[in-house]
C-alpha positions as CSV (number, residue, x, y, z in Angstrom):
1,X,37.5,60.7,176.4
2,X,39.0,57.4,178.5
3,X,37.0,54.8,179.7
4,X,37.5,53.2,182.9
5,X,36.2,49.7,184.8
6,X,33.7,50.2,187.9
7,X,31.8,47.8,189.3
8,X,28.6,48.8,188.0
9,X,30.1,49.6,184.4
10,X,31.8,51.9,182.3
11,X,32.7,55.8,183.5
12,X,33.6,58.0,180.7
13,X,36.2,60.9,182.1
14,X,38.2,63.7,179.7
15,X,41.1,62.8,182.0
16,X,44.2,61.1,179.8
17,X,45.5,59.8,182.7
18,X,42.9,57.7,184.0
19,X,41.6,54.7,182.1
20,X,42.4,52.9,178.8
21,X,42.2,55.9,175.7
22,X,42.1,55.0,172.2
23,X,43.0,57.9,170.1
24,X,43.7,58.6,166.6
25,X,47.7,58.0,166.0
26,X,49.8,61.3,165.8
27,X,52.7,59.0,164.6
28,X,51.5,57.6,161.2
29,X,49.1,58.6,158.6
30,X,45.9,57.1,157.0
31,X,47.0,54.6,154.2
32,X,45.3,52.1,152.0
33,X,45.8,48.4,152.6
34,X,46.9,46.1,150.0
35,X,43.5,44.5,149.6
36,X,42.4,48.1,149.4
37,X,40.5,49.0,152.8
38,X,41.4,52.2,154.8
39,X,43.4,51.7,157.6
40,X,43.0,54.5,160.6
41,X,46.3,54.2,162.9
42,X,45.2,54.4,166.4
43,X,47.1,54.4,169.7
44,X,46.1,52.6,173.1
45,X,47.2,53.8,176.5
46,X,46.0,52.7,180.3
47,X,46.4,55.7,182.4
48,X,48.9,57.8,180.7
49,X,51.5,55.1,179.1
50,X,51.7,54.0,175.7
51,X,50.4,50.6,175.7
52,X,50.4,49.8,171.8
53,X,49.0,50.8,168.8
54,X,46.6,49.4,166.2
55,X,44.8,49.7,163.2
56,X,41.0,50.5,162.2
57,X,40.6,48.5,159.0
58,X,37.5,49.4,157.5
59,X,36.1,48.7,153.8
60,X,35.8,52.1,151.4
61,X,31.8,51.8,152.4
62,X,32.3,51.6,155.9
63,X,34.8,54.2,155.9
64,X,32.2,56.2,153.5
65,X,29.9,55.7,156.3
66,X,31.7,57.0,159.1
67,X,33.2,59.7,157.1
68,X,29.2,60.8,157.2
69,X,28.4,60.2,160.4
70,X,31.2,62.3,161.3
71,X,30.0,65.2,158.7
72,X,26.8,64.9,160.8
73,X,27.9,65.4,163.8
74,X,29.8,68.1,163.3
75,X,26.8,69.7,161.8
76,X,24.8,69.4,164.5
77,X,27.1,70.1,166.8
78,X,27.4,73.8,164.5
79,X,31.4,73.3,164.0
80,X,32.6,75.3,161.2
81,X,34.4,72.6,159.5
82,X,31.0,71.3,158.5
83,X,30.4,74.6,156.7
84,X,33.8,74.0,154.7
85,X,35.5,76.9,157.0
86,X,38.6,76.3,159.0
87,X,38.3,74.1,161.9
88,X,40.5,75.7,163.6
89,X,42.4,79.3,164.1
């Protein structure tokens, strides 16, 4: 999903092209920091174009956290990968 400006707020749209996208980086992988956080590399573009990248530092808990939130959602959602299957053919 991208998010773009309106004057009454924020509009969520599927479209890559329009507004600013954070995504998970296809460039690098998931790596420990030196002080020994998790660091997610992400990838920030503004209507289609690269416009850097970054980092999600988070602490093993927080990333503990969000590893089950993300279990959960997928659960309720009914994805397979929450049932250990494949995620995807």
């Amino acid at each position: 999903m991208t998010m773009t400006q309106r004057r009454r707020g924020v509009h969520v749209t599927a479209n890559p092209r329009q507004g600013v996208r954070v995504q998970r980086s296809t460039e690098s992988a998931l790596r420990q920091t030196g002080a020994g956080r998790i660091a997610l590399p992400l990838s920030v573009s503004q209507n289609g174009a690269g416009i850097g990248d970054a980092e999600l530092v988070m602490t093993c808990e927080a990333a503990a956290e969000l590893y089950a939130e993300l279990g959960q959602a997928l659960a309720d959602a009914g994805h397979p990968a929450a049932r250990g299957e494949t995620p995807c053919p």
